[in-house]
C-alpha positions in Angstrom: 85.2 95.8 98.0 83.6 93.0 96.2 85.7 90.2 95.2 83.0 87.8 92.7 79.8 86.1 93.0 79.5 82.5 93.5 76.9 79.9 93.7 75.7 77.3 96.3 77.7 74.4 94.8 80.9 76.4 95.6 80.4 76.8 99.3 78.9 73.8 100.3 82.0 72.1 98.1 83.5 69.7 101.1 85.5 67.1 99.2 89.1 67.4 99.7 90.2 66.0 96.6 88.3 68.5 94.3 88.4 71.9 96.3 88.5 75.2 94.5 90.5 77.8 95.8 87.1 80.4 96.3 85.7 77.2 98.5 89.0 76.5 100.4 89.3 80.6 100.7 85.8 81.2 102.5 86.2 77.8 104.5 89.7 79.4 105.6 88.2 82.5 106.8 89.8 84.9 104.3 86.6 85.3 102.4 83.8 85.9 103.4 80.0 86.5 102.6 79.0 90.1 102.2 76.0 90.2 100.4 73.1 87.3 99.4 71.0 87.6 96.2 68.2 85.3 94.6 68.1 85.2 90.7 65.3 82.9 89.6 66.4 79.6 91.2 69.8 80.1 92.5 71.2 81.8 95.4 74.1 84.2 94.9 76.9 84.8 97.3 78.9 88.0 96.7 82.7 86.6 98.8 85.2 89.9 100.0 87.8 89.9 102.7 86.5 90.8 106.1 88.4 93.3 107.1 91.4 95.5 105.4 94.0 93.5 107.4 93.0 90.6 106.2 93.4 91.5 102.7 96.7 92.9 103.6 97.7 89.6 104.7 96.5 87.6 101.7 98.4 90.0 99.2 101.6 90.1 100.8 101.6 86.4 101.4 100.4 85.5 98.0 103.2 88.2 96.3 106.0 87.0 98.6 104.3 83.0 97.3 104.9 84.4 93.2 108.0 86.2 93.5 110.3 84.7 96.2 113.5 87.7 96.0 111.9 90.0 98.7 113.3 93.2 97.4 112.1 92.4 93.6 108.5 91.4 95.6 108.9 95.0 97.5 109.7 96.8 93.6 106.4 95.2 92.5 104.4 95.6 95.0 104.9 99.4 94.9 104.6 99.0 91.5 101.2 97.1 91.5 99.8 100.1 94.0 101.3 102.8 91.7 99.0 101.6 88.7 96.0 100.2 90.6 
C-alpha cells in the first residue's frame, strides 16, 4: 500500500524545530521507503508502513489520539472499515 511520494528535502529534514510529520514518521520507523524513482532532477521516495502490524498500531493509536471515549473510537472505527 502506498502512502505518498516525497522528495529529498523531506527526509534529510533534521531540524527539530521545523519537522513535518512525513519526516518525523520515516525517522520514527513507521514509514518507510518502498520504492525510489528519478524524474528529471529529483529523486522520489514512495513512504508506506512496513509491515501490516505496524499500520495497525499507528491507526489505533492515532484514532484512540482524535476521539478519546473508547467505545465511540470502537463505533467509528468499525465504521471507518465498513465504508473503506
Amino acid at each position: 500500500m502506498r502512502i505518498f511520494e516525497v522528495g529529498d528535502e523531506i527526509l534529510s529534514n533534521l531540524d527539530v524545530d521545523n519537522i513535518r510529520v512525513e519526516n518525523l514518521l520515516f525517522q520514527a520507523g513507521y514509514l518507510t521507503i518502498k520504492d525510489f524513482k528519478t524524474k528529471g532532477n529529483k529523486n522520489l521516495y514512495t513512504l508506506s508502513f512496513p509491515n501490516l502490524e505496524v499500520k495497525m498500531g499507528f491507526n489505533d493509536f492515532f484514532l484512540g489520539y482524535v476521539i478519546e471515549n473508547i467505545s465511540l473510537k470502537d463505533k467509528t472505527e468499525i465504521g471507518l472499515i465498513e465504508a473503506f
